[in-house]
C-alpha positions, -999 to +999 in steps of 0.1 A: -931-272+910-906-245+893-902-245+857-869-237+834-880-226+799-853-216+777-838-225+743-801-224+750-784-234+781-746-224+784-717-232+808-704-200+828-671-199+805-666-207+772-659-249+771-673-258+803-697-279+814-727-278+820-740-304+850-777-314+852-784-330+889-761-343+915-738-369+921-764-400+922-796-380+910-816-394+879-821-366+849-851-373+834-859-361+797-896-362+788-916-348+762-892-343+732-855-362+727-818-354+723-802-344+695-763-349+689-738-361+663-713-377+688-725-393+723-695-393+745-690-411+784-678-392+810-639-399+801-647-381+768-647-411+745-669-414+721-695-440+723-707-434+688-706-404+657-733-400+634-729-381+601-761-361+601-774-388+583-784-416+605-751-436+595-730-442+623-690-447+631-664-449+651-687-471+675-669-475+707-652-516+706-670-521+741-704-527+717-685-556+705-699-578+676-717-551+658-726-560+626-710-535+600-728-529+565-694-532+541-706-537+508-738-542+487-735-559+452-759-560+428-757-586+400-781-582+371-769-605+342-734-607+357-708-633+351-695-634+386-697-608+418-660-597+437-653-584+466-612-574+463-613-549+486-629-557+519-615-586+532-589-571+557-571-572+593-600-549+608-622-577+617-620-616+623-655-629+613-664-611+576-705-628+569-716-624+530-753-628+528-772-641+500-807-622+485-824-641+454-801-658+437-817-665+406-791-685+374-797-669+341-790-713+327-811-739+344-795-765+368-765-743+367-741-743+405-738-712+425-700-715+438-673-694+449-633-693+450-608-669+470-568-654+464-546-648+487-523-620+488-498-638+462-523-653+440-548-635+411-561-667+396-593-678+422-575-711+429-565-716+467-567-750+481-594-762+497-612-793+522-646-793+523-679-812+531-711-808+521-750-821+529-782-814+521-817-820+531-846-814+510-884-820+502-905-819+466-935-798+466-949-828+450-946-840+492-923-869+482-896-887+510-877-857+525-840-869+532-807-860+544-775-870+526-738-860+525-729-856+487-693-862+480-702-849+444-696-816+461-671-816+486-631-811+484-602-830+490-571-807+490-593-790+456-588-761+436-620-757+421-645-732+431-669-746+460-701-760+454-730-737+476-759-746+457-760-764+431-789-774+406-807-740+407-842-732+388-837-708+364-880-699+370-885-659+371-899-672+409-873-693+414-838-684+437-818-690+463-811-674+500-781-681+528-749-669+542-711-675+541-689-668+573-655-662+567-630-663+594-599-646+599-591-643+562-558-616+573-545-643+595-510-653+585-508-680+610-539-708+605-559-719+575-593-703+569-625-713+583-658-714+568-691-726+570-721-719+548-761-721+550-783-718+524-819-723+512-829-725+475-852-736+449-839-768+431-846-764+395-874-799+399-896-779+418-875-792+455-865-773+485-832-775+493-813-768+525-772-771+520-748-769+545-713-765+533-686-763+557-645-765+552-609-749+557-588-730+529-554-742+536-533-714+530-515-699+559-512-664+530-535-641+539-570-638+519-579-609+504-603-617+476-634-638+475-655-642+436-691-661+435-703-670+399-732-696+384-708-729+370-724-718+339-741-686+326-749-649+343-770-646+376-791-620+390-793-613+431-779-591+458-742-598+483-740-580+509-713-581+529-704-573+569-676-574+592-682-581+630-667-556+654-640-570+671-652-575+713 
């Protein structure tokens, strides 16, 4: 078997290419890996660019519902947690995930509120319905209810996610909010929310909040706060490549 060894391969003139096997061969790399910034198809479109770094862009829209880091906020004794920047046309599904929640004031609600593009005052209108199932580490009767305490009817407020919360250094709470089309100038916007959390009686608590914000204006800001007092925990939130 005849061997190649060589640390730089080049075309025959400057910018050409440089083919490896025949039409309908296999090439084979073993023994070490390939190393490039941009990985292009044969058209010349790139497929993906990396910075150096490891982070990646400009992923080709045939991947289709990647899921793109956007923002990470950190709240350490904070009134409330924004995002006024984010929520734009470039994707239809925007998902705002939840990392220890923990309420500075016991039994206080974790909620949250939107604007529009016309609006500054976290006050769109919304319909809403909300349920829960839960258990006591004590083991007592687990049940399911809806709690009409917590849903909307054509409301203002901000929404109920989960409310209740221990206050306990070990004590927080865990889910997700998807967003839908929030640029869309057409239809009201969708949204449904899961969640996990420690109920401040020493319960767990599953919530499932679901609803419409009914406002044909496009949204472009979103606020979560505690009903009452600061909060610790981490947002993050991604957009999903449109397919």
């Amino acid at each position: 078997m005849s061997k190649v060894v060589t640390t730089t391969l080049l075309p025959d003139v400057a910018g050409g290419t440089v083919t490896l096997g025949g039409t309908g061969d296999s090439v084979v790399v073993t023994g070490n890996d390939i190393r490039t910034n941009t990985l292009q198809d044969a058209g010349g479109n790139a497929v993906f660019t990396s910075n150096g770094s490891g982070v990646l862009s400009g992923m080709n829209s045939g991947f289709g519902g990647a899921l793109n880091l956007l923002s990470t906020q950190t709240a350490s004794g904070a009134a409330s947690v924004s995002f006024t920047t984010q929520l734009t046309s470039t994707y239809d599904v925007y998902i705002f995930k939840f990392i220890d929640i923990n309420p500075a004031t016991d039994n206080a609600y974790f909620t949250f509120q939107v604007n529009a593009t016309d609006s500054s005052g976290y006050d769109r209108t919304m319909t809403t319905t909300y349920f829960d199932m839960y258990h006591s580490e004590s083991d007592g009767t687990p049940a399911l209810e809806y709690r009409t305490a917590y849903d909307q009817a054509q409301g203002t407020a901000f929404q109920t996610i989960m409310p209740y919360m221990g206050n306990g250094s070990d004590e927080s709470g865990a889910g997700e909010l998807h967003l839908f089309n929030p640029s869309n100038t057409t239809y009201v916007k969708h949204f449904y929310i899961k969640t996990n959390y420690y109920y401040s009686t020493d319960v767990c608590y599953s919530t499932f909040v679901g609803g419409y914000i009914n406002d044909t204006t496009a949204i472009d800001d979103i606020q979560f706060k505690m009903s009452s007092g600061n909060m610790d925990g981490v947002i993050k939130l991604y957009g999903i490549s449109k397919s």
